[in-house]
Structure formats: structure tokens, C-alpha cells
N, CA, C and O of each residue as an XYZ file, in Angstrom:
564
protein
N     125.089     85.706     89.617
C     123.644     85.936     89.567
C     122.972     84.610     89.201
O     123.409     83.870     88.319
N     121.793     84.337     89.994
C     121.532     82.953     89.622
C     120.529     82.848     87.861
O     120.529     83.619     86.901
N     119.942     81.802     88.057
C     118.909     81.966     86.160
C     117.447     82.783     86.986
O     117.012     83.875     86.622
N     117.033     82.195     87.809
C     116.073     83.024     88.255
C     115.877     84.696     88.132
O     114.991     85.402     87.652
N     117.038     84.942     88.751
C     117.052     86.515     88.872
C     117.390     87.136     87.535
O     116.944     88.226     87.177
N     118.654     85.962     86.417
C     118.798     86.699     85.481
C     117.867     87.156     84.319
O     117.835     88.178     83.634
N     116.982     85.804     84.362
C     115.729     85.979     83.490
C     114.487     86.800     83.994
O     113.671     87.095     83.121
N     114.217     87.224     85.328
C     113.545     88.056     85.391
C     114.393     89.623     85.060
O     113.639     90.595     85.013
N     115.283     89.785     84.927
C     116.045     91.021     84.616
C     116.163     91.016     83.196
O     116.138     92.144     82.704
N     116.287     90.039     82.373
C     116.084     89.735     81.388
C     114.744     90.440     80.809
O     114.622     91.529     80.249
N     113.920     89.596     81.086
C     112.473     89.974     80.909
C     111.879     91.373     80.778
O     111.223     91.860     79.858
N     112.426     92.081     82.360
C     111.801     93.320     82.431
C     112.499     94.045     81.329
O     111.805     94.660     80.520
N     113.785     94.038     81.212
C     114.816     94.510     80.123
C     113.906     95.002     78.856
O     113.372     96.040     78.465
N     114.054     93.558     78.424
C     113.199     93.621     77.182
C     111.566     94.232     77.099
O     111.008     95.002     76.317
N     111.169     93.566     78.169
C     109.521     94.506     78.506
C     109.790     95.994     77.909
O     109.378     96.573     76.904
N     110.858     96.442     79.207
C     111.158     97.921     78.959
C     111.735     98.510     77.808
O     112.222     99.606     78.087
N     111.809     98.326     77.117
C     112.719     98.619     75.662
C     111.651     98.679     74.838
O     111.453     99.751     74.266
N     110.725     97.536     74.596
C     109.593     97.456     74.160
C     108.722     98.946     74.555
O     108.489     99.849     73.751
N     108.435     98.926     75.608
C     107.249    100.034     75.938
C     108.052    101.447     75.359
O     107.508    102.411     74.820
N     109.749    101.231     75.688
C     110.202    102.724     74.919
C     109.997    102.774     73.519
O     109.603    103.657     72.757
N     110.414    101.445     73.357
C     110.401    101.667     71.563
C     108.926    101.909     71.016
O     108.629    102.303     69.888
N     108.049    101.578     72.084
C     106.517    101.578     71.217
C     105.972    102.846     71.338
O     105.046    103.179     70.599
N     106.518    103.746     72.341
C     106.169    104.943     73.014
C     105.507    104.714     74.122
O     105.121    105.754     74.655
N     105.185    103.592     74.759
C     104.254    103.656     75.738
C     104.191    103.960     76.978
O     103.208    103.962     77.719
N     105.740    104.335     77.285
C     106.159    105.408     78.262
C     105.850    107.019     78.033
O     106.280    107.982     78.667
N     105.197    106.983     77.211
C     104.597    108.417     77.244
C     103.313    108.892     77.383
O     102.412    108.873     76.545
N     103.303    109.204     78.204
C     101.497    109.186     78.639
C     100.515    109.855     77.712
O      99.319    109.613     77.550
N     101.500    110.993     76.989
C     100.619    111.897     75.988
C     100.422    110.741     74.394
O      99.560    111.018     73.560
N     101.173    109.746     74.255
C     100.456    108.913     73.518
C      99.407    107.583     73.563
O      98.993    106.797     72.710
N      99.184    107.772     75.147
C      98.039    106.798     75.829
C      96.864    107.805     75.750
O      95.867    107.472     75.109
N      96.930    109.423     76.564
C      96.049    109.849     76.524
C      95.691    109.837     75.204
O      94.608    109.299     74.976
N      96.348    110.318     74.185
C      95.951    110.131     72.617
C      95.228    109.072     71.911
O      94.623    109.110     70.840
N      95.446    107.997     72.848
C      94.507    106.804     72.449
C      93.510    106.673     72.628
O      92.624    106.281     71.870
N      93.450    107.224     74.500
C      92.252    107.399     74.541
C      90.897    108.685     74.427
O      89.745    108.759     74.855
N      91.818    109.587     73.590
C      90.825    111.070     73.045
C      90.412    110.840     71.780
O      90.882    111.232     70.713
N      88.789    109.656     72.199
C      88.584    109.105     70.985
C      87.645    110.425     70.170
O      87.389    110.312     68.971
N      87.112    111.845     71.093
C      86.726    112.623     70.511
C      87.713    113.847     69.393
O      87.329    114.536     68.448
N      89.275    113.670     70.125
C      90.244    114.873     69.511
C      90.905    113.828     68.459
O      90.108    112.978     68.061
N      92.142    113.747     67.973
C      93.176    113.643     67.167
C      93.095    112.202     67.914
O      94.065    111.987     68.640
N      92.132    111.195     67.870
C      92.752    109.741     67.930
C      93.793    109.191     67.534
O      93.930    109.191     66.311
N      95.066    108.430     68.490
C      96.164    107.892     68.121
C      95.978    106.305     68.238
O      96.485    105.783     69.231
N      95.296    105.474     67.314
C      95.315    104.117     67.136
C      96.134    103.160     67.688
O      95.866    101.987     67.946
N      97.644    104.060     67.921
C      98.852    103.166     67.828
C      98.829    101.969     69.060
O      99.373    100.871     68.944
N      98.146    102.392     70.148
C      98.499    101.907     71.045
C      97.686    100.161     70.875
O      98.080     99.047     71.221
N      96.235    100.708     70.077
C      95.637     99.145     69.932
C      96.595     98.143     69.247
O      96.374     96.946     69.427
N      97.431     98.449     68.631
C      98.283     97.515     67.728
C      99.248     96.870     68.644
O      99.623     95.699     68.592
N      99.793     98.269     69.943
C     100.900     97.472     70.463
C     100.077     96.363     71.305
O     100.641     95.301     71.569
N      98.273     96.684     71.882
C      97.761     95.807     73.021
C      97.253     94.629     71.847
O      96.784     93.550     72.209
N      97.376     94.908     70.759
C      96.908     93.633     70.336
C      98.532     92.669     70.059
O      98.725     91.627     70.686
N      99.198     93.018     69.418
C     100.195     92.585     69.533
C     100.641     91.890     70.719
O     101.074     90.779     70.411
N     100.699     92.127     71.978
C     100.703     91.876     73.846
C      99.385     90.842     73.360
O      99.824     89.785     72.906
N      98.331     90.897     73.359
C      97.580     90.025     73.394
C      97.947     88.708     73.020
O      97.906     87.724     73.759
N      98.408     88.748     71.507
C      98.913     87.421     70.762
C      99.975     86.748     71.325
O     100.001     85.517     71.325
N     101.076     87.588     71.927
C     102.092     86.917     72.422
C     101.766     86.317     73.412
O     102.396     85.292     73.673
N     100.463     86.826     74.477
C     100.127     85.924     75.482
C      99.593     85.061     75.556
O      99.899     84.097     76.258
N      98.499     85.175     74.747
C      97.717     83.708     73.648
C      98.804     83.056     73.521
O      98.974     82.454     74.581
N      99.736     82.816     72.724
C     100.710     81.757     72.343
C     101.210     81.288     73.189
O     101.176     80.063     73.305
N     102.104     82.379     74.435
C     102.585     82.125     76.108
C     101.387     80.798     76.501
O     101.582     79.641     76.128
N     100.335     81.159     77.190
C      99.436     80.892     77.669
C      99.420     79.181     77.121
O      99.699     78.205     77.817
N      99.098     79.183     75.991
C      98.599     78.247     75.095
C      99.909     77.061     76.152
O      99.886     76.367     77.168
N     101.038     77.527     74.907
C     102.182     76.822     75.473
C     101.936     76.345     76.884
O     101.307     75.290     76.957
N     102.349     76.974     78.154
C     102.224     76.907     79.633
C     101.040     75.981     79.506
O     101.359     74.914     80.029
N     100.165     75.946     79.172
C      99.073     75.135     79.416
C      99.739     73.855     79.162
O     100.167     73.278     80.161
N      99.889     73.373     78.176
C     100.427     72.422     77.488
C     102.086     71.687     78.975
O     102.366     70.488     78.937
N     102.539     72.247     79.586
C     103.641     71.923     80.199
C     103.350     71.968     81.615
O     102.265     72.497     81.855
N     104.016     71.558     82.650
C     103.797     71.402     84.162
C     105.216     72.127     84.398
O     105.296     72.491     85.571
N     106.173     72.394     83.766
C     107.309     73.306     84.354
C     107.848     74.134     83.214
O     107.836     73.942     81.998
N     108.373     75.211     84.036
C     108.787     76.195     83.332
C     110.118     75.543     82.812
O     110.561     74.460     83.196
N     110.837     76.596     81.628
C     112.240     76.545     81.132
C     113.076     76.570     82.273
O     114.259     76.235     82.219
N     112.484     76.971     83.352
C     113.884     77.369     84.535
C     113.315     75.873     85.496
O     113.967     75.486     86.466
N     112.526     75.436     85.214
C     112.139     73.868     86.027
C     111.591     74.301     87.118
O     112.208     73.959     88.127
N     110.450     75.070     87.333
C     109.642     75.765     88.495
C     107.886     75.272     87.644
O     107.291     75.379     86.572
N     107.714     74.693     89.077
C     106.209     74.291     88.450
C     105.101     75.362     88.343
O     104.739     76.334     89.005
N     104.713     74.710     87.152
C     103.567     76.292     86.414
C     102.139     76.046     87.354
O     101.533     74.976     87.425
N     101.883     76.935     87.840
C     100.610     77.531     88.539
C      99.726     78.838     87.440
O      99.792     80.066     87.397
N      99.157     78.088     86.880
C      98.824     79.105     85.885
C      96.656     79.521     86.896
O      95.999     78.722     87.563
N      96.324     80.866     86.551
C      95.210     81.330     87.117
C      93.665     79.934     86.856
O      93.661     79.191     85.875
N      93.056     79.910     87.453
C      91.880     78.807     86.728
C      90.802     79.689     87.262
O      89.784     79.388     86.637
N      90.540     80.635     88.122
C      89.398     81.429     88.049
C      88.734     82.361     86.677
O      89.148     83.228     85.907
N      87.856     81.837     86.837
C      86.894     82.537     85.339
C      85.590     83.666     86.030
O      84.864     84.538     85.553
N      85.779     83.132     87.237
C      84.170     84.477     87.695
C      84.816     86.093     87.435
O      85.856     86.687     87.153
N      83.274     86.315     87.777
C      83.682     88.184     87.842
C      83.225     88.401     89.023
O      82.053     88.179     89.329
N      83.939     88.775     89.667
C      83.480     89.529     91.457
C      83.517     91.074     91.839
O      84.250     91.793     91.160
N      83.116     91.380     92.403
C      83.244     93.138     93.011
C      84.879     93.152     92.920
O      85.234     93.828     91.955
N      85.951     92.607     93.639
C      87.065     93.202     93.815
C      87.927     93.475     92.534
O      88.845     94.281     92.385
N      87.250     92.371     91.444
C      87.754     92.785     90.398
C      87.187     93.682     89.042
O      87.761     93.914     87.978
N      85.984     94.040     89.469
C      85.362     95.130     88.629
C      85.966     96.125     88.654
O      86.373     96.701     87.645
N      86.254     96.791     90.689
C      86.687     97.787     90.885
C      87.885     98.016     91.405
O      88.305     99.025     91.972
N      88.520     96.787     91.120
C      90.113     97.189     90.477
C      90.353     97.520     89.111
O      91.073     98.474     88.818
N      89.705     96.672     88.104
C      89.730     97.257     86.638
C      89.117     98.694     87.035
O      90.044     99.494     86.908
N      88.074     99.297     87.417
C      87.591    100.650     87.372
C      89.298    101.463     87.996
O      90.166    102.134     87.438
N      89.160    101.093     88.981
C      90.322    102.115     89.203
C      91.779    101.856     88.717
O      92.787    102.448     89.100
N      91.681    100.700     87.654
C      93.381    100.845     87.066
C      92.894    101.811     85.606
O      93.673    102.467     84.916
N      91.523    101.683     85.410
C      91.477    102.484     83.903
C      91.205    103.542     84.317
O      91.378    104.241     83.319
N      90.782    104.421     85.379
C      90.584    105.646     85.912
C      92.141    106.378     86.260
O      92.623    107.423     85.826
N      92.551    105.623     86.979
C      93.983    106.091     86.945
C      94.711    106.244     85.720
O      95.656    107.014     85.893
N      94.669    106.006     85.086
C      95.337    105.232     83.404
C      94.900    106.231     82.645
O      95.773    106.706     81.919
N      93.882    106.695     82.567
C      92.861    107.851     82.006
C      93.468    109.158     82.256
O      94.057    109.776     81.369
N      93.304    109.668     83.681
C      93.815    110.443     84.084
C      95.391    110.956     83.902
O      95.872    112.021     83.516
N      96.062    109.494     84.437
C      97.684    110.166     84.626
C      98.596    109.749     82.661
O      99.680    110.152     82.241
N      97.836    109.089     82.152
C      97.943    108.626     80.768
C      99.369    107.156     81.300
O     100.178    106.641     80.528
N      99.244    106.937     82.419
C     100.741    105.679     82.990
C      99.470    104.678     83.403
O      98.297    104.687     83.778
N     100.922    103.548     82.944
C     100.023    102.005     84.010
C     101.262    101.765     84.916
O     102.157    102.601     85.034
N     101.255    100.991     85.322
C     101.904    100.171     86.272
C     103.815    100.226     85.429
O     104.766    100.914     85.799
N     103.758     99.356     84.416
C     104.629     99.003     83.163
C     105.564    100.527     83.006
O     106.664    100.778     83.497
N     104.917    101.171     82.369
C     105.457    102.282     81.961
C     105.427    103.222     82.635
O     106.008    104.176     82.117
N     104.925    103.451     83.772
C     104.965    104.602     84.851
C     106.656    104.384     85.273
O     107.502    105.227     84.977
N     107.089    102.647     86.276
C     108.407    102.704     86.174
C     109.782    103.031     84.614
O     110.839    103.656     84.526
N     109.034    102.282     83.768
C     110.071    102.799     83.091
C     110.759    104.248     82.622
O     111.917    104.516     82.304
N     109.172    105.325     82.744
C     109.480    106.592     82.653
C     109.853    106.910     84.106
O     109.712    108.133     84.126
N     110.244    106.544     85.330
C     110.178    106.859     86.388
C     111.559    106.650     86.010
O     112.191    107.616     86.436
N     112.324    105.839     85.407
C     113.588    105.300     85.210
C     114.376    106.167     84.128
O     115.524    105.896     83.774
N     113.585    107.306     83.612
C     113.973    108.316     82.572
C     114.240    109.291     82.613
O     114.742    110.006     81.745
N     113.724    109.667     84.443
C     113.543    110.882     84.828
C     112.503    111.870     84.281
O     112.594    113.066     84.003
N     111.263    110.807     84.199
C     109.949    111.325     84.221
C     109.505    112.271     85.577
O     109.544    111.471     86.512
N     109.213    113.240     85.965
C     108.469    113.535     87.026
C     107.233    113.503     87.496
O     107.074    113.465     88.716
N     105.952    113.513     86.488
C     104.793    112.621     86.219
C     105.185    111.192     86.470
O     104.246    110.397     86.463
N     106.183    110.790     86.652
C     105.441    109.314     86.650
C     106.364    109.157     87.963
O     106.629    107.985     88.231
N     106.866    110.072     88.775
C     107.168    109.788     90.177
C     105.881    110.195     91.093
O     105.608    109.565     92.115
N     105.046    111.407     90.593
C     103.806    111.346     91.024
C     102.771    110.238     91.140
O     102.027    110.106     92.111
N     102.788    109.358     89.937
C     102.078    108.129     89.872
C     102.402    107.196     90.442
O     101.638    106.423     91.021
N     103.945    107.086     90.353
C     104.493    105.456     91.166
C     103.714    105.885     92.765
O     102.946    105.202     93.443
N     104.238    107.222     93.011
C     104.203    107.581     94.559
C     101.897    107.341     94.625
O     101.152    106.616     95.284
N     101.759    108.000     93.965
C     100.067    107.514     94.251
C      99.655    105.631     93.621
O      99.146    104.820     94.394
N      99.920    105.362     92.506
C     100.170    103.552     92.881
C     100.377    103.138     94.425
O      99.496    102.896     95.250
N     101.737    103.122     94.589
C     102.364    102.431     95.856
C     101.009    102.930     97.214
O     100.441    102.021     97.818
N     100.742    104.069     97.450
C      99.820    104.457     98.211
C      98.486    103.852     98.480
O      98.011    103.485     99.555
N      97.900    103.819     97.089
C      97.036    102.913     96.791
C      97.238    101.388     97.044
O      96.399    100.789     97.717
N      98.159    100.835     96.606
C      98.693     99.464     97.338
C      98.643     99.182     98.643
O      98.107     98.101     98.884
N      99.067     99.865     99.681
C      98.969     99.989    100.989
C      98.160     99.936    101.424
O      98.161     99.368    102.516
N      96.604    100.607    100.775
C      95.661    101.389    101.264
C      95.104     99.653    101.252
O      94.906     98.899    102.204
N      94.974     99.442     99.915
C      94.342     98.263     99.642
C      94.870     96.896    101.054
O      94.109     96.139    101.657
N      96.324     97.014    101.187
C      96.599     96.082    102.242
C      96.099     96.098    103.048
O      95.387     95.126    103.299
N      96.174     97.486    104.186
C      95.398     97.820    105.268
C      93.994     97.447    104.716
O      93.399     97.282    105.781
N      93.305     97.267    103.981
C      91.870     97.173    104.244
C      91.805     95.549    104.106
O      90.961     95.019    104.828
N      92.395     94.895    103.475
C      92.683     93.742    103.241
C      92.703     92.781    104.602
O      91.995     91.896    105.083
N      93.785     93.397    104.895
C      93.752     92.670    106.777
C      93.131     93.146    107.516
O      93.525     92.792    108.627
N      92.096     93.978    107.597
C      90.899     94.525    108.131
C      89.978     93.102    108.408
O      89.670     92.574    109.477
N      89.576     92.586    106.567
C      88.886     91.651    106.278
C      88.780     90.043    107.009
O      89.787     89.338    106.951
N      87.746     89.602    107.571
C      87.482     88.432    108.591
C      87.893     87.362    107.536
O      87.550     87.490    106.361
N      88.769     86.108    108.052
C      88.949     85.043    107.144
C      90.031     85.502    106.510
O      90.538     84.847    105.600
């Protein structure tokens, strides 16, 4: 296996262990986060603030360097606007998110648990992906 592949297997590994150990493969403790009118469950701001800091520090670092640990040159984002495509992608990743209590992250890992909710979600994600392609190459330019 080369370092490339092992450290992204690496990575998700640990990602995933994380979201089990935090609960965040469970949608009934996302929806709980966000039923800021019933039995509010806080927990989840701690794990997104926590994710926050580690990326602050990530970030920081990468800035600071032109190659990664694996010697692949860093392309880090430099757009700062706000545009339509990304309003209403945030609208529909927190609408979805709302609804099915999964993101992206933890939909596979419970998909990997033998969640059945979150084979419903991967399967409406991936759909949505498509949808977005096809309209994508629709688009002139």
C-alpha cells in the first residue's frame, strides 16, 4: 500500500472512531442538538468546537508550508466571497442535516454499522450529487 493511500485510510480511521466515540453517528444526538425548544443536547457544540480548533491549528500550520508531510504541494482555498451556489448549498446541507439528523461524515460511518437510516441518506446524498452534476454541465463556460 503506498503512504498516500495509507494515510488517507489512516485519517478516515481515526475521523471515524472519533465521530463513534463522540456519538455523532447518531442522528438522535444531532437532532438533540438541534431541539433547541425540547431537551437540548449541547454536546455536539463541544465536539464542533473542538473540530474547529484542530483546523485553526491545521490551517495555520499549512499556511506556513508549500508541501505536505507526504511532499505534495499544498493548494490551500483563497476564495473569501459569498455567492448563490454557496448559500444554497449550506441551505441544503443544514436542511438535510435537520431533517435526517446525518452529514456526509457520519451518515457513512453509520452506513458502516448497519445503520438503515443512513443507507436512506447516503442513497438521497449520492442522488443529490448527480443531480447537482447534471445541472452543472448543463451550465455555459
Amino acid at each position: 500500500m503506498n503512504r498516500h493511500l495509507l494515510s488517507a485510510f489512516l485519517a478516515g480511521l481515526i475521523f471515524g472512531i472519533g465521530l463513534l466515540v463522540s456519538g455523532m453517528a447518531n442522528p438522535a444526538k444531532v437532532l438533540g442538538f438541534l431541539d433547541l425548544a425540547g431537551s437540548w443536547d449541547p454536546s455536539l457544540a463541544l465536539v464542533m468546537g473542538g473540530a474547529v480548533l484542530v483546523g485553526l491549528v491545521a490551517f495555520h500550520v499549512a499556511g506556513k508550508r508549500r508541501v505536505s508531510l507526504l511532499g505534495e504541494v499544498i493548494r490551500l482555498p483563497t476564495r473569501q466571497d459569498i455567492d448563490k451556489p454557496l448559500v444554497l448549498g449550506s441551505l441544503g446541507f443544514g436542511i438535510g442535516w435537520g431533517l435526517a439528523g446525518f452529514c456526509p461524515g457520519p451518515a457513512l460511518v453509520a452506513l458502516g454499522a448497519g445503520e438503515q437510516k443512513a443507507l436512506v441518506f447516503t442513497l438521497a446524498m449520492l442522488a443529490g450529487m448527480a443531480v447537482y452534476e447534471l445541472l452543472q454541465r448543463q451550465q455555459p463556460g
